[in-house]
C-alpha positions, 0 to 999 in steps of 0.5 A: 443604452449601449448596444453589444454585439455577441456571437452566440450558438443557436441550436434548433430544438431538433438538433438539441435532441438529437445532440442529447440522444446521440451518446446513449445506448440503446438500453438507455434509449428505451428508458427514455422512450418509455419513460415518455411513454408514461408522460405523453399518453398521447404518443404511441409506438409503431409496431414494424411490418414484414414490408418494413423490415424487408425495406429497413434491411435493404436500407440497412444494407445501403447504409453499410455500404456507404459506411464503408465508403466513409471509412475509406474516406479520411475526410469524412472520418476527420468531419466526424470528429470534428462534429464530435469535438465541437458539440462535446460542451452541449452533450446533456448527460441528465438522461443517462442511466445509471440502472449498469450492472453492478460487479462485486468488487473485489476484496482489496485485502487479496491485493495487501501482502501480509507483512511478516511479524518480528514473532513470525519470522522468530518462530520460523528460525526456532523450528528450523534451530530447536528440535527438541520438544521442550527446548521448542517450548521454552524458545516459543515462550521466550519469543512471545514475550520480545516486545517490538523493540525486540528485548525480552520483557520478563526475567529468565526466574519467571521463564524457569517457574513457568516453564519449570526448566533450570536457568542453565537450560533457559539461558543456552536457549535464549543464547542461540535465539540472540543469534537469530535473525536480527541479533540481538532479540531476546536481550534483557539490556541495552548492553547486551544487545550492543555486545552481542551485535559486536561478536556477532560482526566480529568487530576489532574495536576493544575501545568501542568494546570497553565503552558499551561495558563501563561507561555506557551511561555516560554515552547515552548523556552524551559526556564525551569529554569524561570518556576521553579522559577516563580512556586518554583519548583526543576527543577525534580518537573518542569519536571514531569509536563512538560511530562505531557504537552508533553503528550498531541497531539498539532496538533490532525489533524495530526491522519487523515493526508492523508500524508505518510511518506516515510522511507529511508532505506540504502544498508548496 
C-alpha cells in the first residue's frame, strides 16, 4: 500500500447550490423552482405579506446602501472577481434555459452584393451606344450569344436570317460592341481579338502585328525558333515582341466570369 497525499476542493452541498444558481436569470430561476415544485410535492411556496414587503424594502434599502459602499471599495470589487475567477470551473450550466427568444435571422443574401454579369455590363454600354430600335435589337442579340470567354459563338449568316438584317449592318454593329468594355467581346476568333486589343491601345509594334496575323499557329505550339527565321530576328528580338502578345487578354470575358476560384490553403 502506498499512502499519497492530494490537496482536493470540497464544496459544502449548500455552496455547490448556490455556486449553480448563481449565473442564472430570474427567468431561469423560476423554471427550476417550478420545475422542482413538480418533483417534490413536499415543498411549497410562501406567499409574501404586507409586513414582509415593507421590511424587504427596508432591507432592500440597506442592501443598496451597502452596495454602494462596495463600489467605492476597490478591494471589495477585486474579492469579487476573484471569488468569480476561482469557482468559474464548478459553474454547472446543466440548469440553463434555452426556452430565449428566437430572433429571425436575417437573410444572409441582403449581406451578398450581386456581382455584375459580363451580358449586364454589355447591355448597360449598348443602350448608352445604340439608340436605334433595330440596331438595340440585333446588339442585344449579338451580346446574348458571347460565351464567358467573351467570343461570339454563332456566325454573323445565322445573326442576318434571325434578325433579318444584312451583314453590312450586323458587322458595323459588332464593330462598335468590340470596342465596349473589355475589348474585344464579340470577336469571332483568337486573332481578332489580339488585333483589335493592339489598335484599340494603340500599340507601335508591326512585328508583334505580323506575328498575330501569319504565324499565330506557330505562337500558340510555342516554335519560337521557326519566327525568328521566318522574320530574321535573334531569338532576344522574338521575345520582346512575344511579351508584347502575351500582354494582351485573349479570353476578355473572363473580367466578368461569375466564377470563383477556390484556393486550397494546407495545414503546415
Amino acid at each position: 500500500l502506498h499512502q499519497k497525499q492530494v490537496q482536493k476542493l470540497v464544496l459544502a452541498p449548500a455552496l455547490q447550490q448556490a455556486i449553480k444558481l448563481l449565473p442564472l436569470t430570474n427567468l431561469e430561476l423560476i423554471e427550476i423552482i417550478d420545475e422542482e415544485l413538480s418533483k417534490n410535492p413536499m415543498l411549497e411556496v410562501k406567499e409574501e405579506t404586507a409586513d414582509e414587503n415593507g421590511g424587504d424594502k427596508q432591507s432592500e434599502r440597506k442592501e443598496d446602501k451597502d452596495k454602494t459602499q462596495d463600489l467605492d471599495d476597490p478591494l471589495q470589487i477585486d474579492d469579487d472577481k476573484d471569488f468569480e475567477k476561482y469557482f468559474k470551473e464548478y459553474f454547472d450550466n446543466r440548469f440553463r434555459s434555452y426556452s430565449i427568444e428566437k430572433k429571425e435571422a436575417p437573410a444572409y443574401e441582403n449581406f451578398v452584393s450581386n456581382s455584375t454579369t459580363l451580358w449586364d455590363h454589355l447591355n448597360w454600354q449598348a443602350n448608352l451606344t445604340f439608340f436605334n430600335d433595330d440596331e438595340k435589337e440585333i446588339a442585344r442579340y449579338i451580346i446574348g450569344n458571347v460565351n464567358e470567354d467573351g467570343y461570339l459563338t454563332v456566325s454573323l449568316e445565322e445573326i442576318r436570317k434571325e434578325m433579318g438584317a444584312s451583314l453590312d449592318d450586323i458587322e458595323v454593329i459588332r464593330e462598335k460592341i468590340k470596342q465596349f468594355d473589355p475589348i474585344g467581346i464579340g470577336s469571332l476568333t483568337l486573332q481578332e481579338v489580339l488585333l483589335t486589343q493592339i489598335d484599340y491601345f494603340e500599340i507601335k509594334d508591326d512585328i508583334a502585328r505580323r506575328i498575330v496575323k501569319e504565324d499565330l499557329s506557330l505562337l500558340e505550339k510555342s516554335k519560337f525558333s521557326e519566327i525568328c527565321k521566318k522574320l530574321d530576328l535573334s531569338l532576344a528580338e522574338a521575345r520582346f515582341h512575344i511579351d508584347v502578345i502575351k500582354s494582351l487578354d485573349p479570353t476578355p470575358g473572363r473580367k466578368y466570369s461569375q466564377e470563383k476560384t477556390f484556393y486550397i490553403i494546407p495545414d503546415i
